[in-house]
Structures are given as structure tokens and as C-alpha cells.
mmJSON file of the N, C-alpha and C atoms, coordinates in Angstrom:
{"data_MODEL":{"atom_site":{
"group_PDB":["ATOM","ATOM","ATOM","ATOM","ATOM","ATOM","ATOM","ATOM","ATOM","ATOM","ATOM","ATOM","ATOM","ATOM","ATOM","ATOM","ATOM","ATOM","ATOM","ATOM","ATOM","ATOM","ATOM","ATOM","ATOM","ATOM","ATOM","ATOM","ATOM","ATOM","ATOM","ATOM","ATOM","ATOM","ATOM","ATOM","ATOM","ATOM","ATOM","ATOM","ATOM","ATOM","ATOM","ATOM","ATOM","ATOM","ATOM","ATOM","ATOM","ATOM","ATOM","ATOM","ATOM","ATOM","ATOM","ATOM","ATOM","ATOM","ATOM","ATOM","ATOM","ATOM","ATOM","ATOM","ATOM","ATOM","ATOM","ATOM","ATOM","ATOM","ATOM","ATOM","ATOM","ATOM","ATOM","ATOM","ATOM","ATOM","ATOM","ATOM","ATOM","ATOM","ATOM","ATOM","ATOM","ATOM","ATOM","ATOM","ATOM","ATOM","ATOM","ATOM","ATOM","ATOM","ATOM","ATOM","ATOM","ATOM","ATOM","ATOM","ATOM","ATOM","ATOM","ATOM","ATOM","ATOM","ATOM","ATOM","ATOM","ATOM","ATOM","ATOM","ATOM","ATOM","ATOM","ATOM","ATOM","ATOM","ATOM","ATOM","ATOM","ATOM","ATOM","ATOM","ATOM","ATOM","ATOM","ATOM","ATOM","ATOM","ATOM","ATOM","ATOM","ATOM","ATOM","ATOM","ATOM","ATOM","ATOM","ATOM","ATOM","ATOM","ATOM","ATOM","ATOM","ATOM","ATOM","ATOM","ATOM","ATOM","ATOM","ATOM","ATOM","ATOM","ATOM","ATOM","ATOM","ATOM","ATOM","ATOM","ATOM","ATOM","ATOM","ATOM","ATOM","ATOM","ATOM","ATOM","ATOM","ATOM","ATOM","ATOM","ATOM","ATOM","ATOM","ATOM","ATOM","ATOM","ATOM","ATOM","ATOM","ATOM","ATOM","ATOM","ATOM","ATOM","ATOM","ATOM","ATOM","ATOM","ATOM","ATOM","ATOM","ATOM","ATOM","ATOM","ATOM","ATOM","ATOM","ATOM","ATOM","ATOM","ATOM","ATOM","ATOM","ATOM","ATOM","ATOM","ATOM","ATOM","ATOM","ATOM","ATOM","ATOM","ATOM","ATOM","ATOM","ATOM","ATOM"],
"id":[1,2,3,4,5,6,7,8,9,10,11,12,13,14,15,16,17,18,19,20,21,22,23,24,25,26,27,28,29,30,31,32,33,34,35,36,37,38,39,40,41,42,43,44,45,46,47,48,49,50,51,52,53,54,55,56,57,58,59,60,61,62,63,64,65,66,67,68,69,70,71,72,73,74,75,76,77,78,79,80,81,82,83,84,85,86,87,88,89,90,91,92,93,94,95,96,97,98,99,100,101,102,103,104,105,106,107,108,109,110,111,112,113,114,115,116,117,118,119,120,121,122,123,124,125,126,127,128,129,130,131,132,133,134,135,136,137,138,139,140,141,142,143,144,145,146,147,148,149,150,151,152,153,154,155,156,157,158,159,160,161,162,163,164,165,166,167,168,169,170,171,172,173,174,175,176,177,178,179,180,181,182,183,184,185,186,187,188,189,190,191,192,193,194,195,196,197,198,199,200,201,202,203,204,205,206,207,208,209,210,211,212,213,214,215,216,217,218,219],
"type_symbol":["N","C","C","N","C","C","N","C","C","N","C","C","N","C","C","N","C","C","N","C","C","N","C","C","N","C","C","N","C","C","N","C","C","N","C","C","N","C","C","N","C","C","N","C","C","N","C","C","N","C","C","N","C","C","N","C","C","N","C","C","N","C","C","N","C","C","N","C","C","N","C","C","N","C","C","N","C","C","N","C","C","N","C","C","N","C","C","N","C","C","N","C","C","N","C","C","N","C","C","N","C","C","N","C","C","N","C","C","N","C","C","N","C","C","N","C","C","N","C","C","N","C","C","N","C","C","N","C","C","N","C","C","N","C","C","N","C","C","N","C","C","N","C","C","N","C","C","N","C","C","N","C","C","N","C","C","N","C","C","N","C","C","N","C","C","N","C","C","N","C","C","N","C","C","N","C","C","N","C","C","N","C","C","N","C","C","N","C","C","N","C","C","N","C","C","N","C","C","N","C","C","N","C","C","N","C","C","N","C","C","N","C","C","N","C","C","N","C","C"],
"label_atom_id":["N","CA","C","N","CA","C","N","CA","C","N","CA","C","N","CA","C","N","CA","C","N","CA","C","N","CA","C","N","CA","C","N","CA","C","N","CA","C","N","CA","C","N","CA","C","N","CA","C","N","CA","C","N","CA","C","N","CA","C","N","CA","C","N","CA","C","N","CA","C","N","CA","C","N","CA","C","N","CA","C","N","CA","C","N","CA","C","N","CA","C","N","CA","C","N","CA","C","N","CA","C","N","CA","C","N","CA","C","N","CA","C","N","CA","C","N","CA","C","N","CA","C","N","CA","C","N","CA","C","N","CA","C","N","CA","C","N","CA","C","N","CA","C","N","CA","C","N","CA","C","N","CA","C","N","CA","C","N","CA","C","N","CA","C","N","CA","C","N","CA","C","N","CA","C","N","CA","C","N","CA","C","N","CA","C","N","CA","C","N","CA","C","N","CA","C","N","CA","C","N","CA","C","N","CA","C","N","CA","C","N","CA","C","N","CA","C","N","CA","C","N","CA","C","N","CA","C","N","CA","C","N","CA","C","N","CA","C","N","CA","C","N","CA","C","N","CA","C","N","CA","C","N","CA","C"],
"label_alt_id":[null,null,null,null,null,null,null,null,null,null,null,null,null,null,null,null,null,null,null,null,null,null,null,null,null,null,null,null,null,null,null,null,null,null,null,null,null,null,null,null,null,null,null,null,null,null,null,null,null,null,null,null,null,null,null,null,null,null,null,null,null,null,null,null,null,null,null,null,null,null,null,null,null,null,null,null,null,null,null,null,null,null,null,null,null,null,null,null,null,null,null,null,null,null,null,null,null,null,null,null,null,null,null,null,null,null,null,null,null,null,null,null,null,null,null,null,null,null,null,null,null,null,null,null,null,null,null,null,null,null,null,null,null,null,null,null,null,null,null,null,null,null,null,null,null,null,null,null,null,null,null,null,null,null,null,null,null,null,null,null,null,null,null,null,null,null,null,null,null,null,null,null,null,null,null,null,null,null,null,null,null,null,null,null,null,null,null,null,null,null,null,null,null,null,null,null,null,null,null,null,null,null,null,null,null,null,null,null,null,null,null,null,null,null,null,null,null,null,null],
"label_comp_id":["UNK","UNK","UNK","UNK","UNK","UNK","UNK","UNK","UNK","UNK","UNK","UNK","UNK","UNK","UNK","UNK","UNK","UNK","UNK","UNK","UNK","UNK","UNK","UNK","UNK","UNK","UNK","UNK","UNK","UNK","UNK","UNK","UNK","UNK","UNK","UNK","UNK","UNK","UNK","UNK","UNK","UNK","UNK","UNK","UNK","UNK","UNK","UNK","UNK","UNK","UNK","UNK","UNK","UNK","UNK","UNK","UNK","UNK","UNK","UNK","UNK","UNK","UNK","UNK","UNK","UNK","UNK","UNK","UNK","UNK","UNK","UNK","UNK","UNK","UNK","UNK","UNK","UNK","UNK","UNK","UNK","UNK","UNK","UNK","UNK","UNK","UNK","UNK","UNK","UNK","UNK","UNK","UNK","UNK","UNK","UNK","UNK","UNK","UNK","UNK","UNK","UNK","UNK","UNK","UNK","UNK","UNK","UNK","UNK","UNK","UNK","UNK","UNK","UNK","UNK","UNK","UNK","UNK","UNK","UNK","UNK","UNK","UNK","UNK","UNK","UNK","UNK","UNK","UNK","UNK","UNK","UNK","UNK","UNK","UNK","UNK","UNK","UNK","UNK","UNK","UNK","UNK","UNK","UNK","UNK","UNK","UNK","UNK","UNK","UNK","UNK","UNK","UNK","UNK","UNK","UNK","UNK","UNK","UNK","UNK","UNK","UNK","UNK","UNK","UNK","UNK","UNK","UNK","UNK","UNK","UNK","UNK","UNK","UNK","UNK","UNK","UNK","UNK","UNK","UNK","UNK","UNK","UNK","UNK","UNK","UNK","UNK","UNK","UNK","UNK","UNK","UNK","UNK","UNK","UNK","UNK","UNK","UNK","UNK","UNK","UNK","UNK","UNK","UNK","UNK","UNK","UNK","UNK","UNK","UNK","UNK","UNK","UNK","UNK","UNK","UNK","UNK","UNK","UNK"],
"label_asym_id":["A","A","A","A","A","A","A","A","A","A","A","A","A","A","A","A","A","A","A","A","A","A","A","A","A","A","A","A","A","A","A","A","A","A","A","A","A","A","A","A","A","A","A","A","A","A","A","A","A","A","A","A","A","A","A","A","A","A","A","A","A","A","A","A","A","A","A","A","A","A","A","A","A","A","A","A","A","A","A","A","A","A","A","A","A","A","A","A","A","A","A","A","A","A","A","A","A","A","A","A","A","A","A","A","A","A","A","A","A","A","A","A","A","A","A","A","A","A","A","A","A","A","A","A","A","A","A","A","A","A","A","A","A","A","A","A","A","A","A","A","A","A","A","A","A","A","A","A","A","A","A","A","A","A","A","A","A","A","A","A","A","A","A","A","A","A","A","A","A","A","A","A","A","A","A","A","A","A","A","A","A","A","A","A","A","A","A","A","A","A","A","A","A","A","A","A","A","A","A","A","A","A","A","A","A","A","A","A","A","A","A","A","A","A","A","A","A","A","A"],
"label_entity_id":["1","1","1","1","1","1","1","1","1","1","1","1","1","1","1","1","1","1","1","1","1","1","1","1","1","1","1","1","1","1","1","1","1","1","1","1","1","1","1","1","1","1","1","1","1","1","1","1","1","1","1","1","1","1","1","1","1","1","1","1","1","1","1","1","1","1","1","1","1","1","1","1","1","1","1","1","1","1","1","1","1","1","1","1","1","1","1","1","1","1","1","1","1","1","1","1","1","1","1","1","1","1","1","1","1","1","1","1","1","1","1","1","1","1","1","1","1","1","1","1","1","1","1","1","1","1","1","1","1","1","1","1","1","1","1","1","1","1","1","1","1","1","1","1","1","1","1","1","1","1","1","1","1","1","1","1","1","1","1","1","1","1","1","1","1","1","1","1","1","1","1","1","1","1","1","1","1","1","1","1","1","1","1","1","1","1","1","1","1","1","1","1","1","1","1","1","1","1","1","1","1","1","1","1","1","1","1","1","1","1","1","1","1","1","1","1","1","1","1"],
"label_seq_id":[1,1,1,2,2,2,3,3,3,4,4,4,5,5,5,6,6,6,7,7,7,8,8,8,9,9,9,10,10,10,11,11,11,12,12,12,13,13,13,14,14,14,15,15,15,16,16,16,17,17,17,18,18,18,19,19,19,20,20,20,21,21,21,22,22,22,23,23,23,24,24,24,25,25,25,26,26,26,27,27,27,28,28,28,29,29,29,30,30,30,31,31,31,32,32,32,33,33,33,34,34,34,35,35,35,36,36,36,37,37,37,38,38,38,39,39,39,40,40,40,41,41,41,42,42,42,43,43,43,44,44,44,45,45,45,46,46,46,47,47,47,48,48,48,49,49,49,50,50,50,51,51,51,52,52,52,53,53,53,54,54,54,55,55,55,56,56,56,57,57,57,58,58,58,59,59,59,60,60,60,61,61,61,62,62,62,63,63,63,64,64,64,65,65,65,66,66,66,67,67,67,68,68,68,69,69,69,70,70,70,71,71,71,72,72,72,73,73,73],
"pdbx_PDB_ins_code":[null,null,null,null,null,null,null,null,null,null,null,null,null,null,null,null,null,null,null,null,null,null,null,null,null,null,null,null,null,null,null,null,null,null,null,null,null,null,null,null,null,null,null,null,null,null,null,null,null,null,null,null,null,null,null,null,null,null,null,null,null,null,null,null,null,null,null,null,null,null,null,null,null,null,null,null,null,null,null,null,null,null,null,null,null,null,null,null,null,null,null,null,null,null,null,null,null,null,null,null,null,null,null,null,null,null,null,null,null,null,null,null,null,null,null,null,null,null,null,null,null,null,null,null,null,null,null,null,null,null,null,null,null,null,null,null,null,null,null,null,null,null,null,null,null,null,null,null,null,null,null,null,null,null,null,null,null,null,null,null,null,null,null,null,null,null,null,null,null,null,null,null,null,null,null,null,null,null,null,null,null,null,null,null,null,null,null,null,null,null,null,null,null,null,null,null,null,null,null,null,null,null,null,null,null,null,null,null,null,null,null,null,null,null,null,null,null,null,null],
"Cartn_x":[2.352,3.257,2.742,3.144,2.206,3.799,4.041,5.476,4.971,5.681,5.329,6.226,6.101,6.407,5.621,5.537,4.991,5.941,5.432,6.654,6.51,7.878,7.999,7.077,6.06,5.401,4.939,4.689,4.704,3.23,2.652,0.754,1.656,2.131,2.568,3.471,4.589,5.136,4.243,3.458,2.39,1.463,0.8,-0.275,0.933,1.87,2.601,3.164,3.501,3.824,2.028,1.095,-0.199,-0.102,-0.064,0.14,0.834,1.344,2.288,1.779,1.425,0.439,1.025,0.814,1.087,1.314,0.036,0.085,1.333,1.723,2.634,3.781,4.23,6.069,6.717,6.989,8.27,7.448,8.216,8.072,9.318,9.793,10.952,10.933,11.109,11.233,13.063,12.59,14.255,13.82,14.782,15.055,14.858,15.101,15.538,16.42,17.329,18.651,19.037,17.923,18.16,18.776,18.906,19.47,18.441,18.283,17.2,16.928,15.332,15.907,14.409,14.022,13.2,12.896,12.814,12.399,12.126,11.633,10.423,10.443,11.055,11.563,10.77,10.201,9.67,8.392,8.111,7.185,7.222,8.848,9.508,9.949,10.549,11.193,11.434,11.358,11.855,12.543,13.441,14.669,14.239,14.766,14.854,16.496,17.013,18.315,18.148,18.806,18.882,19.874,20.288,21.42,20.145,20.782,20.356,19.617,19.968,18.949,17.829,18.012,16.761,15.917,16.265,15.208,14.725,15.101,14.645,13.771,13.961,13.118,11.775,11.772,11.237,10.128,10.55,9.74,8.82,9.365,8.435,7.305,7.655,6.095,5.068,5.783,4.984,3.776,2.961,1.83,1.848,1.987,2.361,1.888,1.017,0.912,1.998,2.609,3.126,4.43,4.964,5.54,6.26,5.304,5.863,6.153,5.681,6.464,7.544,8.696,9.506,10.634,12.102,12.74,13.815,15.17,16.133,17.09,17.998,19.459,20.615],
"Cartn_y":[36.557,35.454,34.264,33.276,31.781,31.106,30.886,29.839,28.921,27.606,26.599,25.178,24.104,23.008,21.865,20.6,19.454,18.595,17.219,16.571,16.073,15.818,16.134,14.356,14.193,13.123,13.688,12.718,12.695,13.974,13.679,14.48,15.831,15.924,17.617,18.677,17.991,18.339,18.649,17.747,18.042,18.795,19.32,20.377,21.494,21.304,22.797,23.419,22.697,23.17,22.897,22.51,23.244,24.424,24.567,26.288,27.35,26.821,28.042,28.238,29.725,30.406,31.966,32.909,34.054,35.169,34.603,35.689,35.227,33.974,33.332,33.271,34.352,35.054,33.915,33.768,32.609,31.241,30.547,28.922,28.492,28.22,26.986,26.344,25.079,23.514,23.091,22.652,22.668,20.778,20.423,18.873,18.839,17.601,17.902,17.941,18.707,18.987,20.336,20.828,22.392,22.604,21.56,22.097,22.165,23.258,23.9,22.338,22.423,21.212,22.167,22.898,23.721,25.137,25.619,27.35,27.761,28.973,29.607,31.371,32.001,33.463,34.11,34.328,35.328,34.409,34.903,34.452,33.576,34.265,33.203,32.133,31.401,30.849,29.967,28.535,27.493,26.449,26.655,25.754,24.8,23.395,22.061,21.785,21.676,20.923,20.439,19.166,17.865,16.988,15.659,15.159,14.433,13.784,12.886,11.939,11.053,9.837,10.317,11.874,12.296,12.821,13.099,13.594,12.363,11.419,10.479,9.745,9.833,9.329,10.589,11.766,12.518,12.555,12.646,11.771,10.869,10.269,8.987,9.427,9.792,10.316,11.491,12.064,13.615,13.205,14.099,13.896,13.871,13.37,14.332,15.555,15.757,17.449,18.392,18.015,19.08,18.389,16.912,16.964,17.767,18.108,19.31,20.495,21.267,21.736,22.1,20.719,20.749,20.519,21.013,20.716,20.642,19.374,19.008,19.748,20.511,21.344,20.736],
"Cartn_z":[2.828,2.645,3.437,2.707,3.115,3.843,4.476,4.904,5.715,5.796,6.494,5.767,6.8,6.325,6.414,5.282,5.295,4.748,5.418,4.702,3.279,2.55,1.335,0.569,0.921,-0.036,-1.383,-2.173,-3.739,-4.135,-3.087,-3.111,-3.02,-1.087,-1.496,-2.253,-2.611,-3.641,-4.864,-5.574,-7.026,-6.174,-5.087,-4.88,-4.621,-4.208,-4.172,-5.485,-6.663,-7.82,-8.727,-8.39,-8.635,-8.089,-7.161,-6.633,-8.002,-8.463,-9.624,-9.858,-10.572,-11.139,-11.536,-11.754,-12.184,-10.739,-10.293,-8.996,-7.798,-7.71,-7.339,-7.221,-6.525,-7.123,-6.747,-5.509,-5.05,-4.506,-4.847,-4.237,-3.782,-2.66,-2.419,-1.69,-2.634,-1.78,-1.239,-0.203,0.845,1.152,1.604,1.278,2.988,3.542,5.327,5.543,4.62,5.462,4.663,4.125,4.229,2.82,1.703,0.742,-0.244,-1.178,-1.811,-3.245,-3.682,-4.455,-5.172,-4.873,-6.316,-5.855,-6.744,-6.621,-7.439,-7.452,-8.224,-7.466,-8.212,-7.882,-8.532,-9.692,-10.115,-11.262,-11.928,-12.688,-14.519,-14.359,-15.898,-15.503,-14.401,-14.599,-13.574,-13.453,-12.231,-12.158,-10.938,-11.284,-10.117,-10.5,-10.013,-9.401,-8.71,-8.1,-8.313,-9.03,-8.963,-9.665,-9.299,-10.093,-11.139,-11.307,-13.026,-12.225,-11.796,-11.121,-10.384,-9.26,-8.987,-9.587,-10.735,-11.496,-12.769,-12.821,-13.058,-12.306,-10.984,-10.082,-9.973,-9.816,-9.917,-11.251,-12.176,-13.799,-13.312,-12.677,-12.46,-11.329,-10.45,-9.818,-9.846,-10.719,-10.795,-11.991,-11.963,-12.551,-14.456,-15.268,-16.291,-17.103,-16.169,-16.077,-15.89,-14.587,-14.137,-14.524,-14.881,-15.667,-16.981,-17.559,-18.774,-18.509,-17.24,-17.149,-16.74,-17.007,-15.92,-17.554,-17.751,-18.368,-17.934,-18.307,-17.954,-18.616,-18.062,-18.699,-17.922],
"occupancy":[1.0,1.0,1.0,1.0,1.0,1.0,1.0,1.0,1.0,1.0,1.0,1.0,1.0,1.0,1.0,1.0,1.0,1.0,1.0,1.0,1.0,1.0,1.0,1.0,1.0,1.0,1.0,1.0,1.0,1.0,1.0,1.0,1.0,1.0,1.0,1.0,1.0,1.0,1.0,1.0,1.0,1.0,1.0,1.0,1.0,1.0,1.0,1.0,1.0,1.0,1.0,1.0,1.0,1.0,1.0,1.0,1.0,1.0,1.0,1.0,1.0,1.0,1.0,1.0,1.0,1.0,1.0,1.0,1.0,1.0,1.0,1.0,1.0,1.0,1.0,1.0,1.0,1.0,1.0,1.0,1.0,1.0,1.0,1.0,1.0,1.0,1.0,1.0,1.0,1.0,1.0,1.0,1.0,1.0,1.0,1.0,1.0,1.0,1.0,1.0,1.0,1.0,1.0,1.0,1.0,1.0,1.0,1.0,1.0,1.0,1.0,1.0,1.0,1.0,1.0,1.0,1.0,1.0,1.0,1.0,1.0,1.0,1.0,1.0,1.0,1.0,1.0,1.0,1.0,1.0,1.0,1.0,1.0,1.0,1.0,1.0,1.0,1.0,1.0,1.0,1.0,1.0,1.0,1.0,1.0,1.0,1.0,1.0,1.0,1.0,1.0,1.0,1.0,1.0,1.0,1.0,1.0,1.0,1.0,1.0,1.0,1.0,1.0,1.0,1.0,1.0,1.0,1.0,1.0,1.0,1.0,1.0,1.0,1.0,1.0,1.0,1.0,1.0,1.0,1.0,1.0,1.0,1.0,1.0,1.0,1.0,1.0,1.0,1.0,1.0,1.0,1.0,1.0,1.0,1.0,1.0,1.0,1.0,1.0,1.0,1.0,1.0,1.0,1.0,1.0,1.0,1.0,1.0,1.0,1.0,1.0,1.0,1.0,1.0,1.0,1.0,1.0,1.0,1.0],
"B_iso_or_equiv":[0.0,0.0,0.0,0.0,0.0,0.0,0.0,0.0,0.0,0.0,0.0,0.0,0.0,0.0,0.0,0.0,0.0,0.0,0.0,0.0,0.0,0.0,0.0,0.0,0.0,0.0,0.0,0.0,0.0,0.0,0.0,0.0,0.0,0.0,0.0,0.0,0.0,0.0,0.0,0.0,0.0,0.0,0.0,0.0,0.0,0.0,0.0,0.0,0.0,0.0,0.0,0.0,0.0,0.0,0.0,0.0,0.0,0.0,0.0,0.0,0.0,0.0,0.0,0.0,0.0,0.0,0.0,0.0,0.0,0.0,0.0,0.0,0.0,0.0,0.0,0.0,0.0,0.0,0.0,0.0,0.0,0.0,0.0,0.0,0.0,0.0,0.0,0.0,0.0,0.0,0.0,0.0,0.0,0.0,0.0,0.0,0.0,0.0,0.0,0.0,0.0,0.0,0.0,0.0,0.0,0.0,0.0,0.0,0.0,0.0,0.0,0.0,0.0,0.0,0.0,0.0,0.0,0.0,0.0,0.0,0.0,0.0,0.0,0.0,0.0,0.0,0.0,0.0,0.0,0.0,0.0,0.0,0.0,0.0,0.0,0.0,0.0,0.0,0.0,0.0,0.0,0.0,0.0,0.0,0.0,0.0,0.0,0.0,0.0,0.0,0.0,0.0,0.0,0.0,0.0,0.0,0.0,0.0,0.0,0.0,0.0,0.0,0.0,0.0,0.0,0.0,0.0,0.0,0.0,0.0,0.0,0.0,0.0,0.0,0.0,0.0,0.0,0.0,0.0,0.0,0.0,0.0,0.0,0.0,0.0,0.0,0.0,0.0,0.0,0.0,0.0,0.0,0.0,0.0,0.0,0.0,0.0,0.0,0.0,0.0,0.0,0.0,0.0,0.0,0.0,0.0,0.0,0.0,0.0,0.0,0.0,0.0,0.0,0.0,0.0,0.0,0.0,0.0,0.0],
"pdbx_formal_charge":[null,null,null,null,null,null,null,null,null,null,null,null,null,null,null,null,null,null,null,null,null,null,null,null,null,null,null,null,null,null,null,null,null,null,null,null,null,null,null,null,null,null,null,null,null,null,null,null,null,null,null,null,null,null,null,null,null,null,null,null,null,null,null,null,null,null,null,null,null,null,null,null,null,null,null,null,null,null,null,null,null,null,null,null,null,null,null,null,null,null,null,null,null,null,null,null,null,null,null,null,null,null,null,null,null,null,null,null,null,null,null,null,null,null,null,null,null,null,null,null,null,null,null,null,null,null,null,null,null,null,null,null,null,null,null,null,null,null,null,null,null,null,null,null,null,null,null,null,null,null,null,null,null,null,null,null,null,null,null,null,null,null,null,null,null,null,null,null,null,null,null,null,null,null,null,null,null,null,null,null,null,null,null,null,null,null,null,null,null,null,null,null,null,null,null,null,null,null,null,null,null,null,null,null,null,null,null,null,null,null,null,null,null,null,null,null,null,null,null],
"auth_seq_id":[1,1,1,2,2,2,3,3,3,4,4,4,5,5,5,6,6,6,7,7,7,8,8,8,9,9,9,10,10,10,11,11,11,12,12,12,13,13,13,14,14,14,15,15,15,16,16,16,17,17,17,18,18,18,19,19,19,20,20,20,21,21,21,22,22,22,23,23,23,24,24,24,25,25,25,26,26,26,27,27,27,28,28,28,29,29,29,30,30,30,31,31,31,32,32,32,33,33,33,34,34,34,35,35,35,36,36,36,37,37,37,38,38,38,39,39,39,40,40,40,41,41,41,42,42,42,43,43,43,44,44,44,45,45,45,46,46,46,47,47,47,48,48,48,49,49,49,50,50,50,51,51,51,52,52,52,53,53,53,54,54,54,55,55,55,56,56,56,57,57,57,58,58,58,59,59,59,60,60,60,61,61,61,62,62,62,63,63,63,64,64,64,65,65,65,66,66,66,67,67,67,68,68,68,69,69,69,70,70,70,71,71,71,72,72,72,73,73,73],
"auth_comp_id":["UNK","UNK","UNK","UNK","UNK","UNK","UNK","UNK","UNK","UNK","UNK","UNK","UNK","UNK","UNK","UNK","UNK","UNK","UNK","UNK","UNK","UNK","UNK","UNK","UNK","UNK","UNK","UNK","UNK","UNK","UNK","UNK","UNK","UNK","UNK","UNK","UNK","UNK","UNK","UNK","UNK","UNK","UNK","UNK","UNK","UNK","UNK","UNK","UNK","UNK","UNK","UNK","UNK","UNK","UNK","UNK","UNK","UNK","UNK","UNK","UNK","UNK","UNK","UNK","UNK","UNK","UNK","UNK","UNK","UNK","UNK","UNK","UNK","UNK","UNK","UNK","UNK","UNK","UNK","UNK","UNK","UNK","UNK","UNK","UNK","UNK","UNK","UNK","UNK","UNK","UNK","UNK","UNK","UNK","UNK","UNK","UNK","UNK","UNK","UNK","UNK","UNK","UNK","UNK","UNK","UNK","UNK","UNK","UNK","UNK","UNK","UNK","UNK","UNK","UNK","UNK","UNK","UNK","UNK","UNK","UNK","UNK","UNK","UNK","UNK","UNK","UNK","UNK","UNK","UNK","UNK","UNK","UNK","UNK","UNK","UNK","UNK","UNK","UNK","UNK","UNK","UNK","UNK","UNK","UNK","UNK","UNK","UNK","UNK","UNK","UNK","UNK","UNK","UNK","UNK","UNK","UNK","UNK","UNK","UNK","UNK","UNK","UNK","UNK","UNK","UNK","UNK","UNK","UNK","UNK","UNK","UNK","UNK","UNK","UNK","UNK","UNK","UNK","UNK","UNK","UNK","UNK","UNK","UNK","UNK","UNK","UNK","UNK","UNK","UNK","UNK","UNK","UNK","UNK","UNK","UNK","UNK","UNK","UNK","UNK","UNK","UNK","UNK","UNK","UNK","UNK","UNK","UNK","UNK","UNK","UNK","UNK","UNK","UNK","UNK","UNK","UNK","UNK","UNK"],
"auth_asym_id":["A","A","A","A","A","A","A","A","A","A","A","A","A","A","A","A","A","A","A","A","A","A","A","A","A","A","A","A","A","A","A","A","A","A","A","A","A","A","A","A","A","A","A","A","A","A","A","A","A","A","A","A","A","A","A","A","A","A","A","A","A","A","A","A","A","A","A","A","A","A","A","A","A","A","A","A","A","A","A","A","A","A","A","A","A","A","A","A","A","A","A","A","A","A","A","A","A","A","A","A","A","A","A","A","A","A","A","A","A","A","A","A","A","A","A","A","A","A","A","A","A","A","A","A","A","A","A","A","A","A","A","A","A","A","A","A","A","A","A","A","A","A","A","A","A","A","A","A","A","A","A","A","A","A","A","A","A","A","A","A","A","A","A","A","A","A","A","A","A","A","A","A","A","A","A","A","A","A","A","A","A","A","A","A","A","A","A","A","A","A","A","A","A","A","A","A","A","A","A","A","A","A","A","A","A","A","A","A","A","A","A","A","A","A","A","A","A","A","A"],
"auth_atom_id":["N","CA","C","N","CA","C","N","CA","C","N","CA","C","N","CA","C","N","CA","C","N","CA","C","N","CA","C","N","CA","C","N","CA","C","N","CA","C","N","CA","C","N","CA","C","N","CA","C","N","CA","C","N","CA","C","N","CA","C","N","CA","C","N","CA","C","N","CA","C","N","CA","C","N","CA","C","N","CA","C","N","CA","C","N","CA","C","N","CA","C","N","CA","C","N","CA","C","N","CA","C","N","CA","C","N","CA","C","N","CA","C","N","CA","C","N","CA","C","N","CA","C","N","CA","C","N","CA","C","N","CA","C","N","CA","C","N","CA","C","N","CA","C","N","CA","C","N","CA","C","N","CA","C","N","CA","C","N","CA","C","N","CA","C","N","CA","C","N","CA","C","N","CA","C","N","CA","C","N","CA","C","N","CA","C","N","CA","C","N","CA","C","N","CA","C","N","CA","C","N","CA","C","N","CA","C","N","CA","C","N","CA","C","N","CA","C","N","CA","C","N","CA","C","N","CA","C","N","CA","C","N","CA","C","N","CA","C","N","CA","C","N","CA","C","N","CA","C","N","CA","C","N","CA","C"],
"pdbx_PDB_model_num":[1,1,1,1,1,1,1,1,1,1,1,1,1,1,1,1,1,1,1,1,1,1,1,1,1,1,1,1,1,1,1,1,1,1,1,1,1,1,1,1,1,1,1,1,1,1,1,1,1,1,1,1,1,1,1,1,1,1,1,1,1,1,1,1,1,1,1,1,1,1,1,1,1,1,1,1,1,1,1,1,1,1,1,1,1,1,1,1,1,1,1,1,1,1,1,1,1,1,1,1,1,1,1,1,1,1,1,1,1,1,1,1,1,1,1,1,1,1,1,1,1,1,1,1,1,1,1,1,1,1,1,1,1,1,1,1,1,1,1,1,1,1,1,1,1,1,1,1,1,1,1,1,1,1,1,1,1,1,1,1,1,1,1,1,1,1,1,1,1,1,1,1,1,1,1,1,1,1,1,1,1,1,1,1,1,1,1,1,1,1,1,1,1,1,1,1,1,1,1,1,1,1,1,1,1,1,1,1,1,1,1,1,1,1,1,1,1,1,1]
}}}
């Protein structure tokens, strides 16, 4: 197990969801105040927290790579 923290700029966020991959069970991103805002539990499936404007804001800096694979419910 890899754990650690960096702060949340636009680079480490897109190299930490480059990290996804198959062999890659869990990922979670925590905000600075501890509330979860992505995860990645098993290998189907990853969820985003977020209201509507952050993930609009979010759209806007992610790569559109890793853009797609991201979908809004």
C-alpha cells in the first residue's frame, strides 16, 4: 500500500487518476478538510463527490483524456 499526501494542484490530481489501472484497487482523494471528493474501490467503478459547479470547474482542468473517463449522474 502506497498512502501519502500532496497538495491537491491540477498536475497531481491528473497523475493520480493516471495511476488507475487494473492492478489498482483503491484510490481516494480527501479535500483539506477531510471530506472524500473521489474514490476508486475496486476495479469497475469511480465515484467523484461533487456539486454541479465543481465539476464544472473540474471539466475545465482535467486533461481530456482523463476527462472521458469521468461521467456525470
Amino acid at each position: 500500500m502506497i498512502e501519502g499526501r500532496v497538495k491537491a494542484t491540477t498536475e497531481n490530481i491528473d497523475n493520480a487518476i493516471n495511476l488507475v489501472s487494473d492492478p489498482l484497487i483503491e484510490l481516494l482523494i480527501y479535500d483539506h478538510n477531510q471530506n472524500l471528493i473521489f474514490a476508486r474501490k475496486d476495479t469497475d467503478e469511480n465515484q467523484i463527490h461533487l456539486s454541479e459547479s465543481e465539476f464544472e470547474k473540474l471539466r475545465s482542468r482535467l486533461s481530456s483524456r482523463n476527462m472521458s473517463l469521468v461521467e456525470q449522474i
